[in-house]
Wavefront OBJ file of the C-alpha trace (Angstrom):
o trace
v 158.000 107.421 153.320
v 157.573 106.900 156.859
v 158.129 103.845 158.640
v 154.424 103.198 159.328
v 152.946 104.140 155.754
v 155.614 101.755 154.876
v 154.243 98.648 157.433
v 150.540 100.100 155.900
v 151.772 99.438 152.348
v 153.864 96.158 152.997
v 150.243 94.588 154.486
v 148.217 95.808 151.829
v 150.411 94.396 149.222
v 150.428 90.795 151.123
v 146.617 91.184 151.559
v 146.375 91.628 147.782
v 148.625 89.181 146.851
v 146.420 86.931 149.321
v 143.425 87.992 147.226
v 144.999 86.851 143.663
v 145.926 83.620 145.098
v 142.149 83.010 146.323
v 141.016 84.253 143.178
v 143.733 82.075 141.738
v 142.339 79.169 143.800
v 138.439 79.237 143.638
v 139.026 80.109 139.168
v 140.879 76.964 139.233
v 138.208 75.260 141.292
v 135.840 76.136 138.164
v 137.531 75.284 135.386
v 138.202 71.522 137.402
v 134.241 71.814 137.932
v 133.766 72.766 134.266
v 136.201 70.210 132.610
v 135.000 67.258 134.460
v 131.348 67.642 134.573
v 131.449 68.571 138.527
v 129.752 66.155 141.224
v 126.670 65.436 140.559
v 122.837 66.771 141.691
v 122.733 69.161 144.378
v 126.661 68.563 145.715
v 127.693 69.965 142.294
v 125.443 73.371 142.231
v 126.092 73.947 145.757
v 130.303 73.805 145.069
v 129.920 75.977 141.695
v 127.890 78.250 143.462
v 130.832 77.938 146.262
v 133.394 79.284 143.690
v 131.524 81.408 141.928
v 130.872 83.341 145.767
v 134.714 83.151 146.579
v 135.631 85.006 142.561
v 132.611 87.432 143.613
v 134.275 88.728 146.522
v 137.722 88.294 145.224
v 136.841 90.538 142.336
v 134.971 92.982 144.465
v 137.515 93.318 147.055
v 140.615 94.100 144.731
v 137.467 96.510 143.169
v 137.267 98.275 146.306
v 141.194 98.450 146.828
v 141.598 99.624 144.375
v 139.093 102.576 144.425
v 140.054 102.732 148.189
v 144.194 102.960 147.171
v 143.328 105.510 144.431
v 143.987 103.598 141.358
v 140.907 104.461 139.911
v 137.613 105.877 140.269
v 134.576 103.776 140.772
v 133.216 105.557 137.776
v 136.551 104.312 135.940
v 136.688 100.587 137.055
v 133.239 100.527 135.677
v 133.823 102.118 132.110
v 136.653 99.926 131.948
v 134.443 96.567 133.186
v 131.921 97.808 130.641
v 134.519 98.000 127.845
v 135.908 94.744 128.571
v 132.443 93.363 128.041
v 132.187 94.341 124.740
v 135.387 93.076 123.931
v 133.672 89.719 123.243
v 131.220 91.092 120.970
v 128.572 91.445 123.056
v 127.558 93.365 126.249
v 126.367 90.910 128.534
v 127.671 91.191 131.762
v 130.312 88.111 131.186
v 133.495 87.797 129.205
v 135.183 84.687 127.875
v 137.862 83.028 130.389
v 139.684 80.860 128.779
l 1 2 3 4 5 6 7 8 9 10 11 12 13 14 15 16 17 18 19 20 21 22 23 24 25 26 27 28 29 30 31 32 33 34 35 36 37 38 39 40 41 42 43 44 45 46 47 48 49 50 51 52 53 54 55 56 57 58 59 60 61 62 63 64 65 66 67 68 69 70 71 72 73 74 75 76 77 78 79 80 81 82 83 84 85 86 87 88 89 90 91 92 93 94 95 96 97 98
């Protein structure tokens, strides 16, 4: 491996592990949200929606590494998303966190 694939590599694998810790951060953001009722009124929609954002593109950028790295296949990450879904007994876009 030359020096620079190896400089390419070494930032993508900080970058990701920057990406689990946000994903890290903004989960634990929702289950505080979740477990203590949130703030209230408009405040409390506006930081839910916050985290839920900040998982989105989490999720969607270690998606796209992925595909990008050659991991997988777009068509695979979503037959694998798809069977995860059902894993809860039902196929509704969501699985169970916790």
């Amino acid at each position: 491996m030359g020096l620079i694939n190896w400089i390419f590599d070494l930032y993508q694998h900080s970058r990701i592990e920057d990406l689990h810790r946000q994903a890290e951060s903004a989960r634990a953001e929702a289950f505080a949200l979740r477990n203590t009722g949130g703030a209230s009124g408009a405040a409390g929609s506006a930081a839910l929606e916050r985290a839920i954002g900040e998982l989105a593109l989490a999720v969607k950028t270690v998606q796209r590494l992925a595909v990008q790295k050659g991991l997988c296949t777009a068509a695979e990450f979503q037959q694998t998303m798809e069977q995860i879904d059902r894993e809860d007994g039902r196929a509704d876009g969501m699985t169970r966190w916790r």
